[in-house]
N, C-alpha and C positions, 0 to 999 in steps of 0.2 A: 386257677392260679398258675397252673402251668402255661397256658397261651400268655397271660400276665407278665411271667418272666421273661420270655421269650420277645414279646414286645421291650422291656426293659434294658434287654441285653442287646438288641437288636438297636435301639436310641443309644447306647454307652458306644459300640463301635462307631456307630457314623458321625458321633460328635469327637472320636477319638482320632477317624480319619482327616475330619474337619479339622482337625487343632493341628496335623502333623502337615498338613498340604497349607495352612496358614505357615507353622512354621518353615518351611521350604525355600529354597533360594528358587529364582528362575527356570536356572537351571536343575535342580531337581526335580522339574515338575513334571518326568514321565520321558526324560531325555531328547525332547524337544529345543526350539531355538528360545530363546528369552524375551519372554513377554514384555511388549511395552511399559512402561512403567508408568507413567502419564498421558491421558487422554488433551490434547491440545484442540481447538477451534481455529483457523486459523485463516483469515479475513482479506481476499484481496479484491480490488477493481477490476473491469473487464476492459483493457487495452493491452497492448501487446508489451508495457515498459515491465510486467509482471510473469512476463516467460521464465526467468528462475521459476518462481514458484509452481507457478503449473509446471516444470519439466522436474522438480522434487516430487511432485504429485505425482503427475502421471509413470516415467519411473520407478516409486518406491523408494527413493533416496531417504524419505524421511524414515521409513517403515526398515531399510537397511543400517539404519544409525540406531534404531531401537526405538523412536519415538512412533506415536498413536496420533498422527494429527488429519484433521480430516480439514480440508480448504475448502471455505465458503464463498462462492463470488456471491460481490454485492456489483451494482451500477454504480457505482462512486467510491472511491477508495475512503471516503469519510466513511462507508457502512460498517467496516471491519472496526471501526474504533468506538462507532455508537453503540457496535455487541459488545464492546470491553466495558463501558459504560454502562450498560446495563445487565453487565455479569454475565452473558452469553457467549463471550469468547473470550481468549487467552492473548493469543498475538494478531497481529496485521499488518499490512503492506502501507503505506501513503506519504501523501508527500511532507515536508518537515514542515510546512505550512497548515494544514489540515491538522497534526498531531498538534503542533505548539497551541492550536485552537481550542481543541477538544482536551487538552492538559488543564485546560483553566475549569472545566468542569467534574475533573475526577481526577485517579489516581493512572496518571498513562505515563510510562518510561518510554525514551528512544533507545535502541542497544547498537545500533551500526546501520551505516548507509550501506546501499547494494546496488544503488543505479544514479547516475549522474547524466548529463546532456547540456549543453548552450543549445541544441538543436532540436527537441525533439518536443517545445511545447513551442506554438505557432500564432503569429496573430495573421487572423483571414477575413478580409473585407468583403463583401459582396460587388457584384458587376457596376462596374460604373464609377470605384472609389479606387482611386490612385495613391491617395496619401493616408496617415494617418490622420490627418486634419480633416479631413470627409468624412471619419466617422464618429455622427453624434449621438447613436443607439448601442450601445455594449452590450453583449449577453454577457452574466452573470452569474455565476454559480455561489451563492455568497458563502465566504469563510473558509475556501478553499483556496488552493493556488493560484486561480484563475484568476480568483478576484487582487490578489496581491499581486501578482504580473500585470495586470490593467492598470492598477495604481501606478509602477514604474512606466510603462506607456505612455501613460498621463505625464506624467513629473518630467520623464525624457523631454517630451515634447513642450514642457512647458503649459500642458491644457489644465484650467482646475478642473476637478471630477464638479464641481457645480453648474460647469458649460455643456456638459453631458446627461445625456440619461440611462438608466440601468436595468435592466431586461433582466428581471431572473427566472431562470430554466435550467431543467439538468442539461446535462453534457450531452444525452443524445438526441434532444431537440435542435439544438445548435444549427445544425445543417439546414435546415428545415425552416428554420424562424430567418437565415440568411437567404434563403431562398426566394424568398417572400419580401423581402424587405422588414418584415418585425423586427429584425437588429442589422444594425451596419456594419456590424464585425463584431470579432471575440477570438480572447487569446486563451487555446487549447493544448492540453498534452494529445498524443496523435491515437486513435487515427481521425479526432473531430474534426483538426484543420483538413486534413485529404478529405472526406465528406464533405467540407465545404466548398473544395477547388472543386471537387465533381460535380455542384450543384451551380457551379457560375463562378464561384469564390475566385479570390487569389491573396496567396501571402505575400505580408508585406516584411515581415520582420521575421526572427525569432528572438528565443529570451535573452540568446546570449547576447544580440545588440542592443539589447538594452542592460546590460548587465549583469542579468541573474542565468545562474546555471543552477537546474532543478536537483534535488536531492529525494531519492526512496529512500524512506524511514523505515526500516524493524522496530515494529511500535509491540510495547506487550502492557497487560495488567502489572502497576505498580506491586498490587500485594500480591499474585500466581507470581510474580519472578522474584518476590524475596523468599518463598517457599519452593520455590521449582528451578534455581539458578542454574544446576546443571542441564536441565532438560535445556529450558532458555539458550545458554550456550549450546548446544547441539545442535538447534533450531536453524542457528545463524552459521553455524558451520556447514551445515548443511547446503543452506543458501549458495556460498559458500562455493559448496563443490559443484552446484548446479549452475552457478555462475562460470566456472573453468571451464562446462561444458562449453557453453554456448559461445564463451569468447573462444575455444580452439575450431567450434565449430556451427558459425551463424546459422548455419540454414536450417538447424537444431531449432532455434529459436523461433521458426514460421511455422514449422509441424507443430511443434506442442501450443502456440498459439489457437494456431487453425481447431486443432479438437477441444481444444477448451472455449471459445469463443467465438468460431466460424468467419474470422476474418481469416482471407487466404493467405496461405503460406507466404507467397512470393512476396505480397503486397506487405504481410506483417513484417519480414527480413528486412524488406529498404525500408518501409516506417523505422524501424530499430538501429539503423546506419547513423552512426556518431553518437551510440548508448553506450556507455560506458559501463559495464554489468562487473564490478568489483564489490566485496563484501570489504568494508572500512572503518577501521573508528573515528569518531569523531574526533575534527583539529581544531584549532582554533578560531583558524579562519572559517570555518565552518559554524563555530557558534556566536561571533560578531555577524553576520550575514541571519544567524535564526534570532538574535536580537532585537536587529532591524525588522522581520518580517513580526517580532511581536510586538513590537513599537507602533506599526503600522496598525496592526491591529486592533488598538488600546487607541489612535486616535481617530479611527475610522470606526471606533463602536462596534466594533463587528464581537469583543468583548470588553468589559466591565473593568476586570486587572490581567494585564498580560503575562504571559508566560514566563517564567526563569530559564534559560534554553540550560544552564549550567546545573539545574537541577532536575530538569527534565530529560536531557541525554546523560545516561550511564555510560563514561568513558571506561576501554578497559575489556569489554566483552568479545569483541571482535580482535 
């Protein structure tokens, strides 16, 4: 009986200590710093337009603001949004093309743009094509930007996409299939176009002459950010502050590159030259321009019903 109680009493403290470290702030918890409060996932591509994020990472910027977020690269800035989709992650990096896509299939908010360029996605033709009218083989990434920058290509020029044909491969085939001859060109965010100058290529354009200047989207789970709004806010602030770095000081931007990705420093700085790295809410003219891109989308099948850009970016966060 005696060992009996002793067990007994020995279960009432540890559930008593359990119930006092439950109730505890943060900061009670042994005078320590204050624990994360949310575990975040947090989803980007592997080119160099997502240096914020790797330079929150790699610094602890996120970890200094209180947040728990651990950055997944995926090979397509679509990956971090197919984890939201399928419950495995919280936020993401990509472009407002790829989100307004993947919005038609589940619940994805935009919360603020963080990177802009006319210059930084590229159309590159292989040896031998002069014009855009040379090339009859496109590589394609479908449902992504790529593929919505080809369409204006097209339209620019006057060519219908029926006079063409359509190469689908991911992004870092690209180089490789231009090589070759398997596509006559394709319009890339970087460093795909520069892999393809190396391999013989040459650019002919960028987006901005054809009109469109690319947008990075803070994409997060519709239902985590109506439960985690402040973390969410943070996230972006955060962004944020790792964006000031880089625009007070570019060559920031190649290092943390280089170790998250192993494109070089130097090469990933001038890829980055006319990126515009500001954390911004969405404007107007920002959401006529995501309209059209899901317009585009809705007549080119690429989905069923297009996006609402006015309900799918949350103004106000940024």
């Amino acid at each position: 009986m005696r060992a009996l109680r002793a067990a007994v009493a020995a279960l009432l403290v540890t559930a008593a200590v359990a119930a006092c470290a439950e109730n505890q702030s943060p900061t009670e918890s042994g005078g320590g710093e204050a624990a994360p409060s949310v575990a975040v996932n947090f989803g980007v591509g592997v080119d160099p337009a997502y240096a914020p994020i790797y330079l929150a990472d790699q610094e602890k910027l996120f970890q200094a603001n209180g947040l728990n977020v651990t950055v997944t690269q995926f090979q397509e800035g679509t990956g971090g949004l197919d984890a939201i989709l399928a419950k495995q992650g919280q936020i993401t990096a990509s472009t407002e093309s790829s989100l307004l896509n993947r919005a038609t299939r589940g619940d994805i908010k935009g919360l603020a743009v963080f990177s802009q360029s006319p210059s930084f996605i590229k159309l590159v033709a292989r040896s031998g094509i002069a014009d855009v009218a040379g090339i009859k083989k496109y590589g394609v990434v479908p449902g992504t930007v790529n593929e919505y920058a080809t369409n204006k290509v097209l339209a620019a020029r006057g060519i219908s996409r029926e006079s063409v044909e359509f190469v689908n491969a991911s992004p870092a085939e690209m180089p490789a299939l231009l090589q070759r001859g398997d596509v006559d060109g394709y319009i890339m965010w970087e460093p795909w176009p520069s892999r393809g100058v190396a391999n013989g290529g040459k650019v002919l354009l960028t987006s901005g002459d054809i009109g469109y200047v690319y947008n990075l989207v803070i994409g997060v789970d519709g239902a985590w950010y109506e439960a985690n709004k402040e973390a969410a806010k943070k996230v972006v602030q955060t962004i944020g502050q790792a964006c000031e770095q880089l625009t007070s000081d570019p060559a920031k931007a190649g290092t943390v590159t280089e170790k998250a990705i192993k494109v070089p420093a130097a090469e990933a700085q001038k890829l980055l030259e006319g990126v515009q790295c500001q954390v911004r809410d969405f404007t107007d003219e920002d959401l006529k321009r995501y309209g059209e891109i899901a317009q585009f989308q809705q007549d080119s099948k690429i989905v069923a019903q297009k996006a609402d850009p006015a309900a799918v970016m949350v103004k106000g966060v940024a």
